[in-house]
N, C-alpha and C positions, 0 to 999 in steps of 0.2 A: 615499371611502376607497379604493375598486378603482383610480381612477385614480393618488392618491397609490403605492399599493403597485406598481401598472403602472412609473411611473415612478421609485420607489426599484431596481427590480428593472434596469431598463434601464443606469440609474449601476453599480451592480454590475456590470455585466458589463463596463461599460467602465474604471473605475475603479480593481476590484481589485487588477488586476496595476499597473495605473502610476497610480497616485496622485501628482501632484501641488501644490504649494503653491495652485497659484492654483485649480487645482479646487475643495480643498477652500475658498478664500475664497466661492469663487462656491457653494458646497454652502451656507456658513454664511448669506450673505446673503439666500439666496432662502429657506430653513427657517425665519430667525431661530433659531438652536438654538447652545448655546454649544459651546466645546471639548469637555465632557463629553457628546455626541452620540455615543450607538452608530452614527448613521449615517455616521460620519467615519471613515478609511482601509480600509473594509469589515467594523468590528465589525455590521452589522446583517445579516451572516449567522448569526449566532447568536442572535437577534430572535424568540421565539417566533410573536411576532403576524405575520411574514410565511409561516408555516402555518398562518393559518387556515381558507383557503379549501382547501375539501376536494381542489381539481386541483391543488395544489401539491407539489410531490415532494421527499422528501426519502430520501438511500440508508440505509443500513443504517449505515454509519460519522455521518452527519452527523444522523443520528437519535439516535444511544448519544452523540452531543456535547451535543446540544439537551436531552437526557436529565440528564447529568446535569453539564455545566459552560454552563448558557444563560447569556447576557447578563442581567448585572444591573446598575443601576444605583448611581454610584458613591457616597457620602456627602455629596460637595456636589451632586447632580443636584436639581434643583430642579423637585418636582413639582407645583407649584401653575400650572406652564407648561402641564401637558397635562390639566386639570381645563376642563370646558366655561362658557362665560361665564353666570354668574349663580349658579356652585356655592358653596358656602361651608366645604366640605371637602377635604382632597386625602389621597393615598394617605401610607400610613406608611412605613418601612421595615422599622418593627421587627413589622412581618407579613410579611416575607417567611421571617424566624425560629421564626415561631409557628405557619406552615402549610409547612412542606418543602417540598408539591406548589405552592405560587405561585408566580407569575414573575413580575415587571413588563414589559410590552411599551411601547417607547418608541413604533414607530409603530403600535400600535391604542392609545397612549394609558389605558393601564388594568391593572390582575394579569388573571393568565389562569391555566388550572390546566393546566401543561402536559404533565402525564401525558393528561388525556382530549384535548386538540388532539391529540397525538402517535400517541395510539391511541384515535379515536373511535370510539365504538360504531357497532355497524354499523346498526342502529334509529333510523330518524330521528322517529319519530312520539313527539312528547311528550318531545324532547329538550330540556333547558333549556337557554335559549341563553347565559344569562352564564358565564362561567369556559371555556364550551368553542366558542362560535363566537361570541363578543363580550365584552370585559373588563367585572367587575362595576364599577358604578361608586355605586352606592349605599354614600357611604362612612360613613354616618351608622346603618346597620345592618349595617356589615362583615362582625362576628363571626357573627352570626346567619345572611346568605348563604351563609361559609363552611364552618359546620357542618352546612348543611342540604345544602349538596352535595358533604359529605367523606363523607353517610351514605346517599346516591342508590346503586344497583344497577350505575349507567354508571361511575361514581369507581372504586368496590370491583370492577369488572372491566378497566377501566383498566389499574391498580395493579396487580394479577394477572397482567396481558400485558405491562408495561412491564418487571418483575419474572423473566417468563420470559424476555424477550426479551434483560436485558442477560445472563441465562445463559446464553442461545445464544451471544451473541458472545463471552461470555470463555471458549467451548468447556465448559461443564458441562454441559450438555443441547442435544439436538438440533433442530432446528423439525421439522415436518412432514413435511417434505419430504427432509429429512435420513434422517429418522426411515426413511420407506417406501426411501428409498435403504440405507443401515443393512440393512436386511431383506432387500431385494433381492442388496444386495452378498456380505452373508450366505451366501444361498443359490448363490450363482456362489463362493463361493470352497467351498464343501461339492462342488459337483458337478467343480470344480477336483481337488477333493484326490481324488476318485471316478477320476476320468479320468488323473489322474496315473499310479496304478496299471497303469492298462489300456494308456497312451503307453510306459512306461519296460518292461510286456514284452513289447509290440512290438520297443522299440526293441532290446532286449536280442536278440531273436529274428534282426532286420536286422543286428546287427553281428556274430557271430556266426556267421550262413550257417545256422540253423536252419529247416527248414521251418514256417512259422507253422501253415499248415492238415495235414492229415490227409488221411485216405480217407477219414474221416465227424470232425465237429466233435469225437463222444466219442473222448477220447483223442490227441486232437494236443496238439503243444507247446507253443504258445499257452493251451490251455484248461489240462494239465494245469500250465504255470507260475505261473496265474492259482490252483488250488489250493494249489501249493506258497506263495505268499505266503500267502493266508489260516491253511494250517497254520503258517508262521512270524512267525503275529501280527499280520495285515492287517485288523483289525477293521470298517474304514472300507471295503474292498473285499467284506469277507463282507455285510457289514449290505446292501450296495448291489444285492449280487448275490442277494441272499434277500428281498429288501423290496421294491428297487426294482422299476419296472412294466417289464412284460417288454417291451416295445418300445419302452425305453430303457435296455437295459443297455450299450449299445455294443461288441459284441464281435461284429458278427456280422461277415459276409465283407463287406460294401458301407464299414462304420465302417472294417474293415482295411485297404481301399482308400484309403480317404479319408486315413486318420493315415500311410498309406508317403507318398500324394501330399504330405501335406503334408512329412512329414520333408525329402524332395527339396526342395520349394518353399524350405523354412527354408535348406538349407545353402547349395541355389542361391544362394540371394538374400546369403549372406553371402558366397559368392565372387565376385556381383556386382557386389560392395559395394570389392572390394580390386581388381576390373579396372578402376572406374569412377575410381576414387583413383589410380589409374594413369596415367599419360600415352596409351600405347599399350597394344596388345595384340596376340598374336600363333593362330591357331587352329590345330588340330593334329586331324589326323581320321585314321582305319581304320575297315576292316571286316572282320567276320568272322561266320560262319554261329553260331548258335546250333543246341540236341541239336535243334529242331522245324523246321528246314530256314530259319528267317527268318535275312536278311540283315541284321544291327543294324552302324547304322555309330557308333563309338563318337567323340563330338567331348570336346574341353578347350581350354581355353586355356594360354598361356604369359603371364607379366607380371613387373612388379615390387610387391614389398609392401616396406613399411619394418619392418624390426624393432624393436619399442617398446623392446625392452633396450641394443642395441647402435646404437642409431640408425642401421644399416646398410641397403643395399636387399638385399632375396634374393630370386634368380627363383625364379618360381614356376610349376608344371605342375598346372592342375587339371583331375579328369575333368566333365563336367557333364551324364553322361547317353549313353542311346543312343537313337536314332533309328530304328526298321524303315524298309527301303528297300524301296519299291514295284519299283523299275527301276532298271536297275544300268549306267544311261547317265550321261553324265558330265552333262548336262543335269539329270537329272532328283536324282544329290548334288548339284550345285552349288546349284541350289533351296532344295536339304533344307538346305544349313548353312549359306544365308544367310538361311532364316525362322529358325532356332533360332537364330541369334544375335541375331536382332531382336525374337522373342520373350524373349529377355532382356535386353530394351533395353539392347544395346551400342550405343554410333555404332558405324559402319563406316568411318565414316571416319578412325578413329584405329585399322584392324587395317592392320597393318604390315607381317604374314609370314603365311604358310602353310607346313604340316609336312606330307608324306604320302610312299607310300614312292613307287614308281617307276615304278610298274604306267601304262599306256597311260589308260586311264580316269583317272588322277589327274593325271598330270604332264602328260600331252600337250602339245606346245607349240602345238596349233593349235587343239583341241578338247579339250583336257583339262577336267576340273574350275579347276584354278589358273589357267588361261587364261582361262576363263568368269568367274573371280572377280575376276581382274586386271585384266581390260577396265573393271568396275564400279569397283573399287577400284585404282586404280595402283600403291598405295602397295605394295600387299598383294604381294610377291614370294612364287615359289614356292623353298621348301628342301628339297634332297630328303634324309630321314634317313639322318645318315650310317651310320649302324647296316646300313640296308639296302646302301648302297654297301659297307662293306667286307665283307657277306656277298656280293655280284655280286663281289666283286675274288676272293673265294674261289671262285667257282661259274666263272667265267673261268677257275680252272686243269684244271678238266674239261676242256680244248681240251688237254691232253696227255693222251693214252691210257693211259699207267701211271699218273696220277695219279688219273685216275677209275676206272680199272678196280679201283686198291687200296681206294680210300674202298667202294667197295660192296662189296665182298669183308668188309672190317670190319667196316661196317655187317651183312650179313646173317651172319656171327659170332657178332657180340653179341646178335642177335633170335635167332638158333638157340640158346642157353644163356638168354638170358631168359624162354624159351617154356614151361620145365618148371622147376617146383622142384629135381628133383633133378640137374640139369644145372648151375642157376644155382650149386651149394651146390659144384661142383666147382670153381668158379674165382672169383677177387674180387667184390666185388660193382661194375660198370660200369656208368655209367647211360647211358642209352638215347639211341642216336645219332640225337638229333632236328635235322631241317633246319629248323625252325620257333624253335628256342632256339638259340640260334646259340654262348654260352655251354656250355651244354651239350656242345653237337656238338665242343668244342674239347677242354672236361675229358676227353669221352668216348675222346678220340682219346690222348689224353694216358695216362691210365691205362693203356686197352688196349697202349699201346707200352710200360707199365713193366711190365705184366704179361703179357708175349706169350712167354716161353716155358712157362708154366704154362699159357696156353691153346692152346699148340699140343699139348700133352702131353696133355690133355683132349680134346682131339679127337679123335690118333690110340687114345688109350682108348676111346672111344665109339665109332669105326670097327671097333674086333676085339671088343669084348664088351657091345656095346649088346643088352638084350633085345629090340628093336623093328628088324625088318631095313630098313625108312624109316630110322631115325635112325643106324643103319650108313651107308646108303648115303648120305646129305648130312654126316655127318661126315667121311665119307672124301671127300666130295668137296669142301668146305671144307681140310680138311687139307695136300689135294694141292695144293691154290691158294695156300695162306697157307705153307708152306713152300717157296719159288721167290723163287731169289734179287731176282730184280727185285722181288715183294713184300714183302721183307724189307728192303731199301736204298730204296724207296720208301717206307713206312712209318715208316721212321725219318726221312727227311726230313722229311716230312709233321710227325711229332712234334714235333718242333723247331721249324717256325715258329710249328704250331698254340699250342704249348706261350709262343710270345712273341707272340701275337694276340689270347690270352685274358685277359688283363690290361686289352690295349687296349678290346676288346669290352667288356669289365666299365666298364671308365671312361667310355665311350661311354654308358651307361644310368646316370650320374647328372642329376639336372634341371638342376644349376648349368653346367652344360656351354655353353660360347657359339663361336662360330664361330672365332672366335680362336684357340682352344684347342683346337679340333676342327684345323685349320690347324695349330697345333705339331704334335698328333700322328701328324697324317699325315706332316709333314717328317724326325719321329723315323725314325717308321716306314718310311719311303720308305729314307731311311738308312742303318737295319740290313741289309737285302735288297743294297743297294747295295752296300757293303761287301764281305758272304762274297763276292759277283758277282767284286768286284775280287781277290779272294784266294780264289777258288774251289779251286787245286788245296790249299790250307791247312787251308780250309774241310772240303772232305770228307774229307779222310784221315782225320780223326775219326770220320765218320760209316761210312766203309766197314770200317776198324779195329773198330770195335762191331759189325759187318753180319757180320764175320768170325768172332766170338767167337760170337754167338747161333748160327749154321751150324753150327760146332762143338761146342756145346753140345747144338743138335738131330740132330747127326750128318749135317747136312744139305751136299751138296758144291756147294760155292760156286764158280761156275763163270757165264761169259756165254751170254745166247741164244745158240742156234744163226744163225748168218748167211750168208743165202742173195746167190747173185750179183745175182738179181733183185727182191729181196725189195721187196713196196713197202706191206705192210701191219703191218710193224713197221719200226722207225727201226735201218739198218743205220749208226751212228756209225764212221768211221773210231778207229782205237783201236790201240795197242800192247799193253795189258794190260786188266783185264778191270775194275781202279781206272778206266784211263782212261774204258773202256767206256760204266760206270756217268755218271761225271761229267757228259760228254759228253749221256748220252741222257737223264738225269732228275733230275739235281742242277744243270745251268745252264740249262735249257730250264722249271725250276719256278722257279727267281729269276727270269727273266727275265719270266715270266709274273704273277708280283705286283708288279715294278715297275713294267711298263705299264701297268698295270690301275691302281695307288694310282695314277699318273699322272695316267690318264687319266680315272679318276670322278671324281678329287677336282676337276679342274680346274676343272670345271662351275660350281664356285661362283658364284655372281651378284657380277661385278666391281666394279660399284660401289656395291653393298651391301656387299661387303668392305671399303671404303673405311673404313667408317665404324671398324675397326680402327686405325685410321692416327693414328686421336685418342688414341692412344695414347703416353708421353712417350718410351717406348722407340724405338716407329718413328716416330715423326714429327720424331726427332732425326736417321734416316740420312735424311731427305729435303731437300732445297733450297727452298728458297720457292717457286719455280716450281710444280716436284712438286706440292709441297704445297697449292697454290692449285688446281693443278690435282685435286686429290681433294676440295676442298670443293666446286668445283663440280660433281664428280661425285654429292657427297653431299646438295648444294643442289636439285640437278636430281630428285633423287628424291622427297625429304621435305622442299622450300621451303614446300609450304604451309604445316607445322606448326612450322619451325624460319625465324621473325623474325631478321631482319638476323642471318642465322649469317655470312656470309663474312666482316662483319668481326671476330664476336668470333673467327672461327674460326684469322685471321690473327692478331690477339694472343693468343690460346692456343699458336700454334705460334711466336710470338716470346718468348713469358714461358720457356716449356720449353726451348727452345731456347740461352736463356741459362743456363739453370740448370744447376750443374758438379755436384752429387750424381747417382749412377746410381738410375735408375727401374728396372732390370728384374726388384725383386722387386715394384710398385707394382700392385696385382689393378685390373683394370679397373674394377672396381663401385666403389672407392675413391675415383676422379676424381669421382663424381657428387656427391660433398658437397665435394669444393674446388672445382669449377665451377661451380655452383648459384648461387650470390649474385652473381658478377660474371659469370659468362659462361653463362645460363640457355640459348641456344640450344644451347651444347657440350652441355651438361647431358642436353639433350633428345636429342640426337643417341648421345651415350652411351647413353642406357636404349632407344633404340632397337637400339640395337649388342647389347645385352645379352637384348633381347626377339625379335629373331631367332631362327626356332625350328633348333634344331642334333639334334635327332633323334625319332621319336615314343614312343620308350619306353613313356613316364610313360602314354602314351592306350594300347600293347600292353598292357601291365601287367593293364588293364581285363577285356581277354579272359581272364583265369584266373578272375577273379571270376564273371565271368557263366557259366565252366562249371563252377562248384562251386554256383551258385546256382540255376540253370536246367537239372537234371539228366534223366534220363530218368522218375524219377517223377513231376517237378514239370513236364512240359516242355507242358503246356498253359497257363503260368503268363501271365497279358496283361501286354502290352508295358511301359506304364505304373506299374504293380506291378515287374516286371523292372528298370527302372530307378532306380525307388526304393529297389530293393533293395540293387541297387549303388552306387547314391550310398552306403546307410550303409556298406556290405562297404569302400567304398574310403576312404572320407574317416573310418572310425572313429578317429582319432586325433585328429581334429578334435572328433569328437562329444565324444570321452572330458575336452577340456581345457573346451570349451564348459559353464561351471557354468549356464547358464542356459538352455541348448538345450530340454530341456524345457519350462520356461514359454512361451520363444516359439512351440515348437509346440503347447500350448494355446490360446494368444492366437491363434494363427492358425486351428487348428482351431475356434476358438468365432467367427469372423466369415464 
């Protein structure tokens, strides 16, 4: 029998899937067995009799089959074939009706009860073997075998487990295993809903800018917000925090560690998730001192994300953390922000650009940081923020003496009335001429010039009836400075461009900003200045005509320096009148000093990294094919590794445009990447690099306001790690706020 089942079993595996004609003649002639054989096209997988050997396996699906749709035998099956020689009886059919649990088995040749094969007891001793490990064959006392083993202990627990078992599978009840999972799962999602509480006032805390801890646990923000839920109905947090055992409540300083770390981890890893979706990417760093003297260098990235709404791409500027710096060699950042990129498993070899401002340590072109990075990565050019460049174009006009002499005179004005309340209340409110907001320092300048004769009149007040003879004396001597006419005709200039740079500045610090753009504004800018130059004596009459009125208003006599024969530590301008005077020494000598300066910062630009501009249908229309060949290999030469046979999509790109008689120059750069994408993937890719060039660091400054609202002088022993977490949430809360799920996954992650 073991052999015959050996060898049904081996047919099976060959036969099932390809059954053919002459297989099965050759099946029939070696069996003798007729068409009606279970063993023909693979019916003897549902054969009870090939599980009766207790090694035979059968899954959980082809058990609940065997169970309750086995092979039976059809009306003309002829069992008087499978009765042994010398019998005088054979099976009936109409038992298989009168006992449910029977089965006929064609190859063990006999009924079987195949609820106990199916689930035999586990007790071997004193097992009867007919019905469950050999078919009855006594067919001359049938009835009598069958009812003496439908009333056995093995049957009636059978039928019990066969019973449970098809409720398991049509999901009414659970197995065992289920069951202690059940229970388990149970209790993780109680300690879930526990913990939930404790994540979301944290979390609440981190976005916020709340201090979590105290000067002792009683009574900080954390603890007491953890009361205010329970007083508004947190039952599941009281019960936990009263019951549960005390060195598992999770609140303490080490668990608050733990849940900022993760917060970070979690957001990290989802802006991981949209650099790696990315083609390229571009990194963007600074630094700046924290209140406890550490040097945090603040990195992010620049990329593209697709917008699931508008199916558009939008760059993107993310912060991802700061860094403490040991050593403030270029060595030892460059180190630092090629392990933290690699600890968040970016390649590097798909960063593109570097953002930083201008400082010697970063840009060096020998030893700098971006030198250091460049050598490793080619790809990775250095960009210096334009943002810092046109604050150096501004800091370049300090090389004229009236113009710096007036900015500080202003400046220490404004801090002399901002010092006291009741000084401040004398004059508008101006905000505070900072050389670090560069915005700022323009508004500042700007008001102060619509408001400059109420604050001249406030001063000479405070010079004759101040009750403090200090604030006599530096009023009157502010007074005597800011009423001269050279201070007053410089000041107004000054207002005037300041007044048309603040716009630009502001536009400068959005993220979508790309080099392209950054390159228009300069050409505007460069423009303007150019202009009044050429029409300088048009220009100022304006300005000296208002210089005139304010004098007069302050009773102030408007009149030029005095001018010595020999003078050589003021600028003695030839001059017929006292208009010319001015012109001459401070109105073409301040244009002339911002246009060589946008000149000459702007020029720096990486030449043929600009290139990749040129893929644009505007400009790539004024150029010639020559030209034009000649800037894909410029742009080949850079980024060939990653952009496959670009020269020649890059040649029918500039011949398809080229033809094309509609004007492109309202057509946004980012736009080309969804009509290049399908036929011309290397443009494609060349584009989103054009677009992931970093064009200023804003978005990574930004950073620094968070970390000194966060890191204050209370808090200023706060570890580094915590710090960063913290401004992950401070900065990316907009993220957290849209994130419906942000919490579970920092569960999920804090429970592994």
């Amino acid at each position: 029998m073991s052999d015959i089942r050996r060898f049904l079993c081996k047919k099976r595996k060959t036969d099932d899937t390809t059954a053919t004609p002459s297989s099965s003649t050759d099946h029939q002639k070696e069996d003798g067995r007729d068409e009606e054989s279970p063993l023909n096209s693979g019916a003897n997988l549902l054969d009870i009799g090939l599980y009766l050997d207790s090694n035979s396996h059968a899954d959980d699906e082809l058990r609940l089959k065997l169970l309750r749709e086995p092979w039976a035998p059809s009306q003309m099956y002829n069992f008087k074939k499978d009765v042994n020689i010398g019998a005088k009886r054979a099976f009936r059919s109409e038992w298989l009706t009168t006992y449910p649990w029977l089965t006929y088995s064609a190859i063990a040749k006999g009924p079987l009860c195949r609820v106990c094969v199916l689930f035999r007891p586990p007790a071997q001793r004193g097992l009867q073997g007919q019905f469950i490990v050999s078919p009855c064959l006594k067919y001359h006392k049938f009835h009598e075998a069958a009812q003496s083993h439908a009333t056995t202990q093995w049957h009636r627990n059978a039928i019990v487990s066969s019973k449970n078992f098809e409720k398991i599978m049509d999901r009414q009840q659970l197995s065992v295993h289920e069951a202690l999972d059940s229970a388990y799962h149970k209790e993780v999602e109680e300690n879930r809903v526990k913990l939930r509480s404790i994540i979301s006032t944290i979390l609440f805390c981190g976005q916020h800018d709340l201090p979590v801890r105290g000067k002792s646990d009683e009574g900080s923000v954390f603890r007491d917000l953890l009361h205010f839920r329970i007083e508004s109905g947190d039952k599941v947090l009281k019960n936990h925090l009263e019951s549960g055992a005390k060195n598992s409540l999770y609140i303490s300083h080490q668990i608050q560690n733990d849940l900022i770390q993760t917060y970070s981890d979690v957001l990290k890893g989802k802006i991981i998730e949209e650099v790696k979706r990315a083609s390229v990417f571009s990194v963007l760093a600074d630094e700046t001192a924290d209140i406890s003297g550490t040097e945090q260098l603040s990195i992010g990235v620049r990329y593209l994300r697709c917008d699931q709404k508008n199916k558009k791409p939008i760059i993107c500027e993310e912060f991802l953390g700061f860094v403490p710096l040991q050593e403030l060699n270029s060595k030892s950042i460059s180190e630092t922000i090629i392990r933290f990129l690699e600890n968040c498993d970016l390649d590097l070899n798909r960063l593109v650009g570097q953002g930083y401002d201008g400082c010697a340590a970063m840009a060096g072109h020998i030893s700098g940081v971006q030198k250091l990075i460049n050598d490793k990565y080619p790809m990775a050019l250095f960009f210096h923020c334009a943002s810092h460049i046109l604050n150096l174009v501004i800091n370049d006009l300090n090389d004229v003496n009236e113009v710096r002499n007036t900015a500080g005179t202003t400046k220490e004005i404004i801090n002399f009335f901002r010092e006291s309340t009741l000084r401040r209340n004398m004059i508008p409110n101006i905000p505070l001429f900072c050389e670090t907001r560069w915005s700022a320092k323009y508004k500042s300048i700007r008001i102060f010039s619509e408001n400059f004769s109420t604050i001249v009149r406030a001063l000479k007040e405070l010079s004759e009836n101040a009750p403090n003879s200090k604030t006599k004396v530096n009023a009157h001597q502010l007074y005597t400075t800011a009423t001269t006419p050279t201070y007053i005709v410089t000041l107004l200039v000054i207002a005037i461009y300041s007044a048309k740079l603040e716009p630009v500045c502001n536009q400068l610090q959005q993220v979508n900003m790309n080099i392209k753009a950054i390159n228009d504004h300069v050409a505007k800018l460069t423009n303007v200045p150019q202009s009044h130059r050429n029409n300088a004596l048009i220009q100022f009459t304006a300005i000296f005509e208002k210089a005139q009125k304010i004098c007069e208003e302050l009773d102030i006599e408007f009149k030029r320096p005095r001018v010595a024969a020999r003078q050589t530590q003021r600028s003695n301008q030839p001059s017929e009148n006292v208009e010319d005077f001015f012109r001459r020494s401070i109105f073409i000598p301040y244009l002339d000093s911002i246009i060589s300066s946008l000149r000459d910062r702007f020029s720096s630009t990486h030449e043929k990294a600009f290139s990749l501009m040129q893929l644009h249908p505007d400009a790539l229309k004024k150029l010639d094919k020559v030209s034009f060949l000649a800037v894909a290999e410029d742009i080949n030469s850079l980024y060939g590794d990653i952009l496959s046979n670009f020269i020649a999509e890059a040649t029918t790109w500039y011949e398809m445009w080229k033809n094309e008689a509609t004007p492109n120059e309202s057509l946004e750069y980012a736009d080309l990447i969804c009509q290049a994408t399908p036929f011309y993937p290397a443009v494609a890719e060349a584009i989103k690099i054009g677009l992931t060039l970093p064009a200023t660091t804003c978005s990574i400054e930004r950073s620094f306001s968070t970390l000194r609202r966060i890191k204050t002088w209370n808090r200023s022993t706060m570890g580094d790690k915590r710090l960063s977490g913290l401004c992950m949430l401070s900065v990316h809360r907009k993220r957290v706020q849209e994130d419906t799920e942000f919490i579970d996954n920092v569960t999920n992650e804090f429970g592994k």
